[in-house]
N, C-alpha and C positions, 0 to 999 in steps of 0.2 A: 504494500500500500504506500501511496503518497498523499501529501496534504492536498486538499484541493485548493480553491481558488476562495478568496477571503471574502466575497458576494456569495459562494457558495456555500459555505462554512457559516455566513449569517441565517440561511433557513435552514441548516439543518446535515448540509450534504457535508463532513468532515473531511472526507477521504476520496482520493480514486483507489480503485480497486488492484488494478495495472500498474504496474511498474516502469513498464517501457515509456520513453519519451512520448508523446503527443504527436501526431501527424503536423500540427499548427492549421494554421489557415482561417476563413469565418463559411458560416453559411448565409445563405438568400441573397447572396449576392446579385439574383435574378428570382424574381416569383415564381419561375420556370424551374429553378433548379431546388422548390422545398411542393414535392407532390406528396398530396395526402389522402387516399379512397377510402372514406367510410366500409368495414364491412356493416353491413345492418340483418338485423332477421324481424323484417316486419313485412305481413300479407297483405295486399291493399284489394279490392271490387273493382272490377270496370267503371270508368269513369263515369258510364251512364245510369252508376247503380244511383237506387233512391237517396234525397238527400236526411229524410226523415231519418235512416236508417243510417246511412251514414254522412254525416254533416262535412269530415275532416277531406279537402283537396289534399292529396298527397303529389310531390315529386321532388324529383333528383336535380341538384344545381350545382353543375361545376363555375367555382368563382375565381375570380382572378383580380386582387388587390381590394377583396371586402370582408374585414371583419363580419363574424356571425350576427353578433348582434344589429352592426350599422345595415349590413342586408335585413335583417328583421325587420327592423325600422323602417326601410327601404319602401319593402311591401305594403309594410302595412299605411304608410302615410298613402301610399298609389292606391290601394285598394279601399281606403276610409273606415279601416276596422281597427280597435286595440292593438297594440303591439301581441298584449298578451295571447291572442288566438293565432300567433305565429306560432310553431315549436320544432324541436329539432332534437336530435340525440345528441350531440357534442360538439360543444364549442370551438369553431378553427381560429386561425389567426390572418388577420391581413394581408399579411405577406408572404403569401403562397398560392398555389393552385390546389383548391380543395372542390374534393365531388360527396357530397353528404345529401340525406333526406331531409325535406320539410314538409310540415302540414299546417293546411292554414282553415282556422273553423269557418264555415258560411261561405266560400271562395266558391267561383266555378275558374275553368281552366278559359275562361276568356277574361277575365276580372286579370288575370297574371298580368304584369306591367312589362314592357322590355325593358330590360338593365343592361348599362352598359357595364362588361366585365362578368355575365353573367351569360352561362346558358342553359337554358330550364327544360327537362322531360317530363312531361307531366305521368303518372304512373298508374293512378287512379283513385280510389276513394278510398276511406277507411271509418267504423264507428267510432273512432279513439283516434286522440293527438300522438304523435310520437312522442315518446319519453327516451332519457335515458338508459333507461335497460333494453331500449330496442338493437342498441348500439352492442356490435360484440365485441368491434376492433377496430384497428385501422391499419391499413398498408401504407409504406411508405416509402419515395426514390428522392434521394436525398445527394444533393451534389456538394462536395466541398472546395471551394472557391481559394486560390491562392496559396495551397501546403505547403509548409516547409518543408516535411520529413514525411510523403506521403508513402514511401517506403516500408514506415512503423505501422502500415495498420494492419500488415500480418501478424508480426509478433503481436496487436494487440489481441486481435482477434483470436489469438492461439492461450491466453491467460485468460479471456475471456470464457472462452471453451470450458477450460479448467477449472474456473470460479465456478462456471455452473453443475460440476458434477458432471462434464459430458463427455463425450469421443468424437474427435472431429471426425472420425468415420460412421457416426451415428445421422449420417443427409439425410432428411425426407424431403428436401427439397430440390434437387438435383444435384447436379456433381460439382457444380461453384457454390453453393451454399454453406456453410459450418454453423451448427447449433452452437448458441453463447447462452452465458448468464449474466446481468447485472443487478447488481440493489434496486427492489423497486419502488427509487425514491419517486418524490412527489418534484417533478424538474420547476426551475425558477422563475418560469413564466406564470406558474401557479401563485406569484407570490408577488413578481411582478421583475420583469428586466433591468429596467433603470430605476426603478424603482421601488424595491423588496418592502412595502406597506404592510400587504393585504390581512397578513397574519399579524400586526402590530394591531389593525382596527378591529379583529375577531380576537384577541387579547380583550383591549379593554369590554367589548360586548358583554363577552362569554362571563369577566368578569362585573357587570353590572353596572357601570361607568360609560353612558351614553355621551355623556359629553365630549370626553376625552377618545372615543372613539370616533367621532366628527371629526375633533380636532386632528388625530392624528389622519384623517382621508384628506383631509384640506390644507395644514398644515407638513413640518417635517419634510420640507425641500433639502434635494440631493444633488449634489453634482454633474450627475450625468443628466438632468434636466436643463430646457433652454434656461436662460437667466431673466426672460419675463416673467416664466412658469416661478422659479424660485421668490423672484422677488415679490411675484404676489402672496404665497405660502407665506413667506414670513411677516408679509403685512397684517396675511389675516390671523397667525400667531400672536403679536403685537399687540392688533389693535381689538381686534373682536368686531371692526365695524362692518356689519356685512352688508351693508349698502354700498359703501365704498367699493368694498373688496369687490362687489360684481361686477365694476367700471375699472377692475384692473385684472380679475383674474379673463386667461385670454379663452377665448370663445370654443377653441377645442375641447376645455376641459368642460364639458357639459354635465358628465354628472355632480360636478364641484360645484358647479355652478343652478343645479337644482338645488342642492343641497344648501348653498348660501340663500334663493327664493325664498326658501322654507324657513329660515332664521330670520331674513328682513323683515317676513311679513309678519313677524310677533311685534307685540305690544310689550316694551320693556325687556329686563333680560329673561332667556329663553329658559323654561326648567328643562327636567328628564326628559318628558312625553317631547316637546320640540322639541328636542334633541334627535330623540328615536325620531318621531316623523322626517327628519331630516333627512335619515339614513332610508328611510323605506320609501325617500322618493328615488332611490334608483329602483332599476328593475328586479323584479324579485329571483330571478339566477343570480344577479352580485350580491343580494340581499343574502341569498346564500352561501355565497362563496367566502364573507366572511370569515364564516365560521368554520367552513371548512378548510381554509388556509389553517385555522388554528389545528384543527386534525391533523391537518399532513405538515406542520411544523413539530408538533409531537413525535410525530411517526417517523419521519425523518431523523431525528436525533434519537431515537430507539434502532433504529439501526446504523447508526452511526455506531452507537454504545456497543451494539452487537459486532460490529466490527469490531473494535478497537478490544475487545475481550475473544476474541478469536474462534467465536462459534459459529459453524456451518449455518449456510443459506440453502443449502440445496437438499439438505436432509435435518430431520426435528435430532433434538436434546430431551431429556425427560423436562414435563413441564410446561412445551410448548404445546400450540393450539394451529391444529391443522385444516384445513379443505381442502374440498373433491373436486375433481376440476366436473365443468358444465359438458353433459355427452350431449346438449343439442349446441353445442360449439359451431360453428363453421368451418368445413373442413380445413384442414389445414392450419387452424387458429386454437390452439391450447389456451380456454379457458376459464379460470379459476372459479368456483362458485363459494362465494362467502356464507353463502346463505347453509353448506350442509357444513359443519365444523364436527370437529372431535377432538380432548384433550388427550395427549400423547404422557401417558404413565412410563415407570420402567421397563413395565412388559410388553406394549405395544413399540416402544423404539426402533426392535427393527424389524416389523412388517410397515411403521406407515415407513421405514426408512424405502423398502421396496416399493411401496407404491408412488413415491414420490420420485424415484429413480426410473422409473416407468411416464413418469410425469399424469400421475396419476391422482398426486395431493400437492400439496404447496404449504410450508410453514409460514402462518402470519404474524404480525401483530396489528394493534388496535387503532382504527382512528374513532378515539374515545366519544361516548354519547351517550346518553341516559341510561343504555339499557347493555352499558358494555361490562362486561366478567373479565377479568385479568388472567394474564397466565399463571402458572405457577411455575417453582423451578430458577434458574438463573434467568429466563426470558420474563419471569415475573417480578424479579430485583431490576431489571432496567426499567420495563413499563411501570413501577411505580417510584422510580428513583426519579425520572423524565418527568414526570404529572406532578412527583411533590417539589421539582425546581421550578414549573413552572407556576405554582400554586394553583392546581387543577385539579378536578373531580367530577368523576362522570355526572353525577347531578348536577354540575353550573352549567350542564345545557340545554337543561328543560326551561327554552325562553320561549316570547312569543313568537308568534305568525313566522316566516319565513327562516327565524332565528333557533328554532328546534333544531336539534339531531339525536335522534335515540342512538346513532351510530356503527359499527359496524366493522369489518376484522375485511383486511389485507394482507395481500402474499406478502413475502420480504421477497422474492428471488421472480424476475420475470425472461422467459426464456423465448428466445426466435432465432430461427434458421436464415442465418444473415448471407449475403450475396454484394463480395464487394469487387467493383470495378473498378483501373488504376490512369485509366485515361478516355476523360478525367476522373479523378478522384467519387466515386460511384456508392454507397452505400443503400442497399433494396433490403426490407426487411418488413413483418409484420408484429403487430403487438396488440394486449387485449386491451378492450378500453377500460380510461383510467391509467393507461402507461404512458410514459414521454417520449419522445424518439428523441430528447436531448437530452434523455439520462445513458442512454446506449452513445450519444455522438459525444459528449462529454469527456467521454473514456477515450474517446479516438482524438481530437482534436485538444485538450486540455489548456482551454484558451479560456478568457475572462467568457462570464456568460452571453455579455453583449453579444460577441461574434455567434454565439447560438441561438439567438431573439431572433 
């Protein structure tokens, strides 16, 4: 292991796993060169079916330079409906070419707007919006722009291998492919690039301090932001005058800038409840991303800890808490089901160790939530060493409306049959959803995260 990178080390990520140098280099250097294909498992009706029956327009959009959400928006301001009866299984990023599902409620497929950067298959109808759990995974072809040492990403790939328990002659996906393993952290863009917030503002939440949870999404400017963005932040630090602060913070930052509406328009200073209403004018996916940046900064430094004490990812310890992976998977896509667990005693060690070698179970730990049970065993002195530094307890998450999580138990070790190309520098690989593909690039590249935003 080496250290990792000191923006990485602030949520959570301590270590690379790999020892060999870093390729160098950055990615997205072109939106061309970061490809991401939704796999999904959801059935839709012919378009003509009733709409009584089923209300939700479903289809396919591949985008090119639009965040999820701003496409959400997109629609729905074209079409004159809520945001809210837009949905989708998983959020991409701007800065790529992403092909993912949407459903939009009350829509027909003439209502669809053209967008530029966008091109739409409409699929057909469905009784239900997409959710999250429609999503099983994503695929992903990934170029790396300007290497130093694109040489290293054999050897990395060959420690990779190793970390996970595997045999680079174990391919099921052809004869360029090698099965790896990495930690499967929660990557930085869950937290934020240039600016690692999101888990500072699901902090104060989680702990009960509305105010200081504004303060830190509005406040708390950083470096790597423009220096109008900063200079507003600390005005509204300063001063608290949120009428002002709206005629300086700049117009991009629009949920900042709902969030200040919502303080102007009190009468005197704001208590708790303005405070929270403040926060619940964004949309209620950030609304919950809060909180769950606070999970995967947990989660994240639990297996940091589990490195740094030198216990296997790829097969349980007495103590730990495993899952089965999901048999209605996608082919070719390993997995995980959180939802069947089992706690791993002395005696069962090494049958789930077989099943896990088979990839058949997966050892987790927790991203904590009301209704979360701890390990036992040495996996159960980190998860509760992590939760009593952070001054945490699965009950401070029974909050309201969007701000709940009963929560829920994660692999530590996430595995895919990688496929790399050297000219140019080529990385193809899939992973389930909920993984990063710049937790796997990370390893390769070991450059600040920016170059991986």
């Amino acid at each position: 292991m080496r250290p990792a990178h000191p923006t990485e080390q602030a949520v959570g990520m301590e270590s690379y796993v790999t020892d060999a140098d870093g390729v160098g280099g950055h990615l997205r250097e072109d939106d061309e060169h970061f490809r991401v294909r939704e796999l999904e498992r959801f059935d839709t009706e012919p378009v003509d079916a009733g709409t009584d029956a089923y209300p939700h327009l479903v289809f396919r959009a591949t985008l090119r330079g639009w965040d999820t959400n701003d496409f959400a928006a997109r629609l729905s301001d074209a079409i004159g409906v809520s945001r809210e009866r837009v949905n989708w299984a998983g959020t991409k990023d701007k800065y790529a070419v992403t092909t993912q599902l949407f459903s939009i409620y009350g829509a027909d497929p003439e209502d669809l707007p053209d967008v530029d950067g966008a091109e739409i298959e409409v699929l057909g109808r469905a009784g239900r919006s997409i959710e999250f759990g429609d999503l099983a995974g994503n695929a992903f072809e990934l170029v790396v722009s300007g290497p130093d040492r694109p040489e290293n990403a054999d050897a990395i790939t060959d420690e990779l291998c190793a970390f996970g328990g595997l045999d680079s002659g174990d391919d099921s996906e052809g004869d360029t492919a090698t099965p790896i393993g990495v930690p499967n952290f929660f990557g930085q863009q869950r937290f934020g690039s240039r600016r690692p917030i999101t888990h500072e503002v699901g902090l104060e939440i989680v702990r009960g301090d509305w105010e200081e949870a504004v303060m830190a999404y509005l406040g708390r400017p950083t470096e790597a932001e423009p220096e109008d963005t900063q200079e507003a932040r600390t005005f509204v630090e300063e001063t608290r005058d949120w009428q002002d602060a709206l005629d300086r913070l700049p117009n991009r930052l629009r949920y900042e800038r709902s969030m200040l509406h919502e303080l102007a328009a009190c009468d005197g200073d704001p208590g708790p409840e303005t405070f929270r209403a403040a926060l619940e004018r964004v949309p209620s996916n950030l609304q919950r991303l809060f909180v769950h940046a606070v999970q995967s900064y947990a989660f994240n430094r639990m297996l940091s800890e589990r490195l740094e004490r030198g216990l296997p990812f790829d097969r349980p310890v007495a103590g730990d808490v495993v899952c089965f992976a999901d048999t209605d998977a996608p082919e070719g896509l390993v997995l995980p089901d959180a939802d069947r667990l089992q706690r791993v005693d002395d005696r069962r060690v090494d049958s789930v160790t077989r099943h896990c070698e088979r990839g058949r179970a997966f050892v987790t730990a927790p991203l904590v939530g009301t209704e979360t049970d701890l390990a036992d065993g040495e996996q159960g002195e980190i998860e509760r060493a992590v939760l009593d530094d952070l001054d945490l307890d699965p009950g401070d998450f029974d909050l309201p409306g969007e701000f709940y999580s009963s929560g829920t138990r994660r692999a530590i070790l996430v595995r895919t049959a990688l496929d790399v190309e050297h000219d140019p520098l080529t990385l193809s690989f899939a992973l389930p959803k909920g993984s990063y593909a710049t937790v796997v690039l990370r390893e390769y590249l070991k450059v600040d995260p920016i170059d991986l935003g």
